[in-house]
Structure formats: structure tokens, C-alpha cells
C-alpha positions as CSV (number, residue, x, y, z in Angstrom):
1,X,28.9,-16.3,-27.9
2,X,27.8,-19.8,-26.2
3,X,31.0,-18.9,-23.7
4,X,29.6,-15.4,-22.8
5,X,26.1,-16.7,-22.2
6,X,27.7,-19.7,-20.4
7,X,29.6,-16.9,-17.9
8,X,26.7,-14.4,-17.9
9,X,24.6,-17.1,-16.6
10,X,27.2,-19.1,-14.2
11,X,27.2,-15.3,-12.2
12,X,24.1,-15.3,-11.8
13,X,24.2,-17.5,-8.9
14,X,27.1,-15.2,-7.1
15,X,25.3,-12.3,-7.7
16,X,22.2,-13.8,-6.0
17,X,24.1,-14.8,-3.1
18,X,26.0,-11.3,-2.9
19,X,22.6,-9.4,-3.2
20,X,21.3,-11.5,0.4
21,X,24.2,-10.8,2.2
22,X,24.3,-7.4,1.7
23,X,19.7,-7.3,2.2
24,X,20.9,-9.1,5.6
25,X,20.2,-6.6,8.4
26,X,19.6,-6.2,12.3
27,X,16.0,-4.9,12.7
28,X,15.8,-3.2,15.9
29,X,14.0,0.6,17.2
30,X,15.8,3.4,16.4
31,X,14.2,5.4,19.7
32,X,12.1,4.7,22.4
33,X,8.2,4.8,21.6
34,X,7.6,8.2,22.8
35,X,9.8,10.0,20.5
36,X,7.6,9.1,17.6
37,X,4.0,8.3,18.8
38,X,2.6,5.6,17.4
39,X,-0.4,7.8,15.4
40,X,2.7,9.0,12.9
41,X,2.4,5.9,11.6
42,X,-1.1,3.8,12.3
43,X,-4.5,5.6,14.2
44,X,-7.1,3.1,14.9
45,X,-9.3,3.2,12.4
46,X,-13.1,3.8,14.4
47,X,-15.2,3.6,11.6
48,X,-14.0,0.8,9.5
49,X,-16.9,-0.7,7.5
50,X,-18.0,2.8,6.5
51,X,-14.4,4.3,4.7
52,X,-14.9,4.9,1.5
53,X,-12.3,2.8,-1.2
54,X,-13.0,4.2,-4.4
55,X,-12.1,7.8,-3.7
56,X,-9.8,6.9,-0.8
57,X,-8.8,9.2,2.5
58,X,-8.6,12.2,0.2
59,X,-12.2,12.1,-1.7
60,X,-12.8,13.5,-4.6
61,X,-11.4,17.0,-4.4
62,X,-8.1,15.5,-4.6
63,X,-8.5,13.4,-7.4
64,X,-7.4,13.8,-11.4
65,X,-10.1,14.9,-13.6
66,X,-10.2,12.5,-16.1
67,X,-11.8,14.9,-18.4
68,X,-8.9,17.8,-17.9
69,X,-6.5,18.4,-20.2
70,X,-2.7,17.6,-18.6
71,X,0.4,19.9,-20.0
72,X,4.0,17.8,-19.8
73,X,6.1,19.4,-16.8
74,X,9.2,16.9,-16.8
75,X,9.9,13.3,-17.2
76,X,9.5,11.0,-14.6
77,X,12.7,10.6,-12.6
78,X,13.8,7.1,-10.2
79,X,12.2,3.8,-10.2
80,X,12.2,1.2,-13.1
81,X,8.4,2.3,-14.6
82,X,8.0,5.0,-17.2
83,X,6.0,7.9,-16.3
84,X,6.1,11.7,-16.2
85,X,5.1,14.8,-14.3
86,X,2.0,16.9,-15.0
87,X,0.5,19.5,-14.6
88,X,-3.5,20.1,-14.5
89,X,-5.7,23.4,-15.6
90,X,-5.9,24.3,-11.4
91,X,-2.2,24.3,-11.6
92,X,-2.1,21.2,-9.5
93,X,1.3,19.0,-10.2
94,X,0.9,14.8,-10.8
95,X,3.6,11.9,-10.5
96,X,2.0,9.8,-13.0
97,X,3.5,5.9,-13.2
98,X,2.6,4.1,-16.2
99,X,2.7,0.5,-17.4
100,X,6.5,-0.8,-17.9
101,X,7.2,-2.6,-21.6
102,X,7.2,-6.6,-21.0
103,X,5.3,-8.5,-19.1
104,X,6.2,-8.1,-15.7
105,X,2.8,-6.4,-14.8
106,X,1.8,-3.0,-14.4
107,X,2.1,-0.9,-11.0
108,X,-0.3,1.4,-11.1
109,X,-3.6,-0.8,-10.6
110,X,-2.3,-2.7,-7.7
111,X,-0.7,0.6,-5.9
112,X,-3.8,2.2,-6.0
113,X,-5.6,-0.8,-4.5
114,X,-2.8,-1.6,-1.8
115,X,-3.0,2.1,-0.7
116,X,-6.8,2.1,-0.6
117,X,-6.8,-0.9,2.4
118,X,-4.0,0.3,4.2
119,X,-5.4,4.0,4.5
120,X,-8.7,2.2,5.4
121,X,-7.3,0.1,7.9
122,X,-5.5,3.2,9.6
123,X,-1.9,3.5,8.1
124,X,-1.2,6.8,6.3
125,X,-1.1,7.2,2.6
126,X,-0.7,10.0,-0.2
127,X,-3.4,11.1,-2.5
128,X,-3.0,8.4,-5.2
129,X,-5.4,7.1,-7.8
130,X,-5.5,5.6,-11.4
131,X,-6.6,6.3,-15.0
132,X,-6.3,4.2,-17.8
133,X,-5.8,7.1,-20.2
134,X,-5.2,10.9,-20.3
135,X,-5.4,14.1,-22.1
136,X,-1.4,14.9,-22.6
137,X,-0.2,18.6,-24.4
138,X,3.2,17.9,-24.5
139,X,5.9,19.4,-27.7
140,X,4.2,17.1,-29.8
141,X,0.7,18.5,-29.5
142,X,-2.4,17.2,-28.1
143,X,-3.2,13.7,-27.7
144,X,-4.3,10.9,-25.5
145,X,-1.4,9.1,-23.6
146,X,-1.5,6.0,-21.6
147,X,-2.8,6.7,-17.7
148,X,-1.7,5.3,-14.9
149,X,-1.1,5.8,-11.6
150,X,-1.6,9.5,-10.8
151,X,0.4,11.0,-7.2
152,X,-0.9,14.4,-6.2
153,X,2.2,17.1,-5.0
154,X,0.3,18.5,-2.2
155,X,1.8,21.4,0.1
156,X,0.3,20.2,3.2
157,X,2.5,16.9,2.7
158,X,6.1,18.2,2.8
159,X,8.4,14.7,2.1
160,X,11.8,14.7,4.8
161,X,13.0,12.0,3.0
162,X,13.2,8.1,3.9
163,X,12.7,5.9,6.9
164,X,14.0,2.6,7.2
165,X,11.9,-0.7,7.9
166,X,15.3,-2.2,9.7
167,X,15.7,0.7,11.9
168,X,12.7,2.6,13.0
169,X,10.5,3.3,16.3
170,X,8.2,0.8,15.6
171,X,9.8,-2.4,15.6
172,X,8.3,-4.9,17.6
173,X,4.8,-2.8,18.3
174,X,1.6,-4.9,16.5
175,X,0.6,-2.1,14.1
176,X,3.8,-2.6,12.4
177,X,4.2,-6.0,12.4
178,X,0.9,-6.4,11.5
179,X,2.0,-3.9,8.4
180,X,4.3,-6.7,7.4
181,X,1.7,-9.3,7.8
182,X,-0.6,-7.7,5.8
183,X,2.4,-6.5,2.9
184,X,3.0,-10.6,3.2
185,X,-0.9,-11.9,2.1
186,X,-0.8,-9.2,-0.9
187,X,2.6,-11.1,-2.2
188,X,4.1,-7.5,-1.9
189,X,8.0,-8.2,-2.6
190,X,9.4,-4.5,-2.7
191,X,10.1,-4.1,0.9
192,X,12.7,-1.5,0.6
193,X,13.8,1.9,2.6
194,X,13.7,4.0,-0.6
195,X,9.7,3.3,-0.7
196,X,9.4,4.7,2.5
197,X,8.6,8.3,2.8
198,X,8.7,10.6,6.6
199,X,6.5,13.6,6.0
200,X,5.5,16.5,7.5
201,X,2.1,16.8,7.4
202,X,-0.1,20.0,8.2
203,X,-3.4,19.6,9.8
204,X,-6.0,20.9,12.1
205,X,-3.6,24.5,12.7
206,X,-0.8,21.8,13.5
207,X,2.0,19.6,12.5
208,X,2.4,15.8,12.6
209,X,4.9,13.2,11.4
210,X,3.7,10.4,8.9
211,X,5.7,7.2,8.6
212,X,4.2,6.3,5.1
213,X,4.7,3.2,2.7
214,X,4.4,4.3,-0.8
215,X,5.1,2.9,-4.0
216,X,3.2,-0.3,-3.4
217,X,2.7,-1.5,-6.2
218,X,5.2,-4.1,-6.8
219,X,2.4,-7.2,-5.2
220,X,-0.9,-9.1,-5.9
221,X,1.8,-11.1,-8.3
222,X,4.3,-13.6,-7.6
223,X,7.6,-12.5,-5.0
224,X,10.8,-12.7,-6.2
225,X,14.5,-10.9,-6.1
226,X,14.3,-10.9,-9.8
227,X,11.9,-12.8,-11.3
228,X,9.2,-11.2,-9.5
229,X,5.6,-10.3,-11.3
230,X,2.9,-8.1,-9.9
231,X,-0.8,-7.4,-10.5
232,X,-1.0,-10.8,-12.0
233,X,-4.0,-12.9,-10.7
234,X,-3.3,-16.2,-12.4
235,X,0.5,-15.9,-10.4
236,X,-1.5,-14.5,-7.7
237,X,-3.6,-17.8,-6.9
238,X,-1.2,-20.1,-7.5
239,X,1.5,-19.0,-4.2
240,X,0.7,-19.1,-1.1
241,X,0.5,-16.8,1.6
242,X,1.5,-18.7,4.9
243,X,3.5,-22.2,4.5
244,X,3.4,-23.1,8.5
245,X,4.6,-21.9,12.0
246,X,7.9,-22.7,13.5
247,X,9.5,-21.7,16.6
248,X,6.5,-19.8,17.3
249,X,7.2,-17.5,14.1
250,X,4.8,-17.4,10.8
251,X,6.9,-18.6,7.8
252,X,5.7,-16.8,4.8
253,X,5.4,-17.6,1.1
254,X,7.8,-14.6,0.9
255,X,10.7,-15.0,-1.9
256,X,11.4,-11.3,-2.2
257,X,14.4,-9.1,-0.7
258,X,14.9,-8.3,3.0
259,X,13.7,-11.5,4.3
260,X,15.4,-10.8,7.9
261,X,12.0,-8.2,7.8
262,X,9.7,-11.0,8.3
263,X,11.9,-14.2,9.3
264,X,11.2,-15.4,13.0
265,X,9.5,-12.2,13.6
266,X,6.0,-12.5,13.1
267,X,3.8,-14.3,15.3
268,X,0.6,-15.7,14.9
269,X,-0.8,-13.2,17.3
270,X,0.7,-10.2,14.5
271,X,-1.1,-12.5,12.1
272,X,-4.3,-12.7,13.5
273,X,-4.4,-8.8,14.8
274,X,-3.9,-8.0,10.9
275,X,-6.1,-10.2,9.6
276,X,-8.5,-8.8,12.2
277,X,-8.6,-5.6,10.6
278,X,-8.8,-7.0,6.7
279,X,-11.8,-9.3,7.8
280,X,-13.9,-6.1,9.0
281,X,-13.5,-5.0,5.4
282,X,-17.1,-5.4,3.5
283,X,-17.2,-6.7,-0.1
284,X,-18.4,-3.7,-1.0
285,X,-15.4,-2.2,-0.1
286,X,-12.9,-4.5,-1.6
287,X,-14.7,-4.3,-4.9
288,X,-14.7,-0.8,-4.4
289,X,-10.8,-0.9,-4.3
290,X,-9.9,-2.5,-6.9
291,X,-12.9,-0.6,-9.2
292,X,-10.2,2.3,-8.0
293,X,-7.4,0.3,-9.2
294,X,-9.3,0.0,-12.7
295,X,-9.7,-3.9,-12.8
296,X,-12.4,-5.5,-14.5
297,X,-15.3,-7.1,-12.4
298,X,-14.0,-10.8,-13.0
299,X,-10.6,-10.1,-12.4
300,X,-11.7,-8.3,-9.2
301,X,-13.6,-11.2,-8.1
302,X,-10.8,-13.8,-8.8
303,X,-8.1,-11.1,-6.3
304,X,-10.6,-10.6,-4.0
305,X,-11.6,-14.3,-3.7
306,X,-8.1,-15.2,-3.0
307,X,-7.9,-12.5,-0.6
308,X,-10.3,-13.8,1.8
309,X,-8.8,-17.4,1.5
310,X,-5.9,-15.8,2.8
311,X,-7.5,-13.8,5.5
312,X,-9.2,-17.0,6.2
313,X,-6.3,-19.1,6.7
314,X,-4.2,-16.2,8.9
315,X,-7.0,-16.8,11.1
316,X,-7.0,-20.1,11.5
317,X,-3.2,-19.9,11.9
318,X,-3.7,-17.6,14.9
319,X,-6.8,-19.5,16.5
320,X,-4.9,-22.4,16.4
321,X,-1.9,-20.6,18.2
322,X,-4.0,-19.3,20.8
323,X,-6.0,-22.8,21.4
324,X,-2.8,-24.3,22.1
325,X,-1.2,-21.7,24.7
């Protein structure tokens, strides 16, 4: 038995080094600007400081009833968290993600609150939001099943599948390294294609493209390849968000896969355009987040506290860049 552990845990190092080689990757455009306008995946947001982060981009009318009675559809399929599919009494279907056994942290708060900044700051996001508990009618009968994050199937949202943060239009434009800036501060460490969804979206008699990161959840922990924990404030305080500059590149606190993302790529000037945007955010607004992410006041306060140290110190980082140029 002691020789089995002894080679179980002697491969752990080779698999380590075998899972970077193979997260190594060129990150380049995969077109020229035009083809995909910038709007598909960031629009300036105009009227920051009054957008709404309890409800989100999609209000109320697209929200779960937390009242309603939810009949089972079909298990949950992908990803590592338990969950299921439901369906509501308007007929509406829900991807709900629930809490995972252990103690690696549950998803669904965080998601909810990482989607409610980015849509406010301008980048595109589902109809997501959370409940801590549900009305479930399943084979068993009625009874109340543990919530979580609930994702509304919308028609007006048709997914094309994935697109990749290596090889994409946008590489190199500010909104989306300021995306990875701002994935960076919330110790997001799930950067990875399959969380990214293209959609076809249908609005005002037309149709648009989305570039959309979803499945946030997988931050406001600790980074890691595998030892990573999310939605854990006590981890949370304790790292760090930004460890220096070199080279004229940010060097992040960042211990998560696809490094190459954010590795001699990001400059102070990505840094402070991002932190730019987070700092218009009121406190009203961030405690309005994560009151959508179901958090308790004082854990709320302890996030958000740590939040604005880090968009603090991102701006200091770029002040200091630009006072020295």
C-alpha cells in the first residue's frame, strides 16, 4: 500500500509538468478587428453608477421565482458541480449549479456576483442568478432541494458553441485585456475555452454576435491547477492580486492554468483602464452584487473590502507606470 501511495504521489509532479506544456499556447487574433466588432464582446458602458446589480442586465422578468414550484427535466450534464435542469410553471427551462460535496467552495454565489460586474462594466452575460433553496417535484415527490445558481434557456440567446481566449479577434485590444485584468483581481483560475460561449443574440428586429464568459465561478478563492478553492474569503485576503511589474508587463498572483493568457501581456496601462471601470462602481452596487450572490452582510464587507484594496493598488501600479514614461 505505502508503495502505491509512494508512486501515486511521485507522478504527481510529471503530471503537473505535462498538464503546462500542453496549457502552453500562442495567443494571437484569429481575424482582423472588423470581422468581429468590438460591441460583440464589450459596449461602453454610459451609465455606470446607475446599473442595477441585484437583478442584473435582465431585471426581474427574467429571474426564478423563488416561490414557484420547479418539476425535474434532466440531470445536469458537464462540469465537476452537481446540478440539474428544470423547468418552471411558465414553462421556462433552468441550468441550476449546486454546491459540490467537500470543501472546495461553492460556484454558484461567486458566478452570480462575477457576472453582475462584468455585465455592469459592459461585457455580455446570460440571465444568471442564485437561490439558496428551491421547490423540486421530481419522482420522489415534492420537496425542497438545495438552490444554487439558476441559468435561464432563453430563445433569443441561441449558443454556436466555444470561442477561444488563445485565438480570438480581440487579442491585444484594451477591453480584453482589461477582461483578464479584471478575471486576475477576482483570483478567477478557470480560464478555459470550454467556459466561453459565441451566441447569437436577437435584438432590436436584428442579430448580433456575443463573445461571452460564462461559468465564472471558479474565483474570489485561492488560484490553483489543482488545489484551487473559490468563494472563500479567508483564502481570498490572504493572496495577492499584483506581485510587481517587469519588462513593462503586470506579473499577477495568478497560479491557475493558461498562464501564457496573462504572462508578459498585460500592461499597467490594461491595468489601470480596468481598474478604471471597477472604481466607478458605487458601494451600493457592490453590496448589491454579492446580496445577488446570497452572501451574508459581513462576508460581503470582508470581499468587497479586499476588492477595493485591489483596485486601489492596480492603480497605483498604473500611476506609477505613467509618472515614469
Amino acid at each position: 500500500m505505502r508503495t502505491r501511495q509512494h508512486v501515486l504521489f511521485s507522478a504527481i509532479p510529471l503530471v503537473l509538468a505535462v498538464a503546462t506544456l500542453l496549457c502552453v499556447a500562442q495567443v494571437t487574433p484569429a481575424a482582423w478587428p472588423s470581422d468581429a466588432p468590438l460591441a460583440s464582446l464589450w459596449e461602453r458602458p454610459t451609465d455606470l453608477p446607475e446599473r442595477d446589480l441585484y437583478l442584473g442586465p435582465w431585471g426581474e422578468a427574467h429571474a426564478p421565482d423563488p416561490r414557484a414550484e420547479y418539476t425535474f427535466v434532466r440531470p445536469k450534464q458537464g462540469g465537476v458541480n452537481p446540478g440539474l435542469v428544470v423547468r418552471d410553471p411558465q414553462g421556462r427551462e433552468w441550468r441550476v449549479k449546486q454546491a459540490p460535496l467537500g470543501d472546495r467552495g461553492d460556484e454558484g454565489p461567486s458566478e452570480v456576483v462575477l457576472s453582475r460586474v462584468l455585465s455592469a462594466l459592459g461585457y455580455h452575460q446570460p440571465p444568471v442568478y442564485f437561490l439558496p433553496s428551491f421547490t423540486l417535484r421530481d419522482t420522489s415527490g415534492t420537496h425542497t432541494a438545495p438552490g444554487g445558481r439558476f441559468r435561464l434557456h432563453i430563445d433569443a440567446l441561441k449558443a454556436r458553441g466555444e470561442w477561444s481566449w488563445q485565438d480570438n479577434p480581440f487579442v491585444g485590444q484594451r477591453p480584453y485585456q482589461g477582461l483578464l485584468a479584471i478575471l486576475m483581481l477576482f483570483n478567477s483560475t478557470d480560464l478555459k475555452t470550454s467556459n466561453n460561449k459565441l451566441y447569437d443574440v436577437d435584438q432590436d428586429g436584428g442579430r448580433a454576435q456575443w463573445y461571452v464568459v460564462r461559468d465564472l465561478g471558479n474565483a474570489l478563492g485561492k488560484t490553483g491547477r489543482i488545489f484551487a478553492r473559490r468563494n472563500n474569503v479567508a483564502l481570498f485576503t490572504q493572496t495577492r492580486f499584483i506581485t510587481g511589474v517587469e519588462g513593462g508587463f503586470v506579473v499577477f498572483d495568478y497560479h491557475g492554468f493558461h498562464q501564457e493568457l496573462v504572462r508578459h501581456r498585460i500592461t499597467p496601462d490594461d491595468v489601470g483602464w480596468a481598474m478604471a471601470l471597477l472604481a466607478t462602481l458605487t458601494e451600493r452596487q457592490w453590496r448589491a452584487a454579492f446580496r445577488a450572490g446570497g452572501y451574508a452582510p459581513d462576508v460581503a464587507d470582508r470581499f468587497i473590502g479586499a476588492i477595493r484594496t485591489r483596485i486601489a493598488q492596480g492603480q497605483q501600479i498604473a500611476g506609477d507606470n505613467r509618472a515614469a514614461q
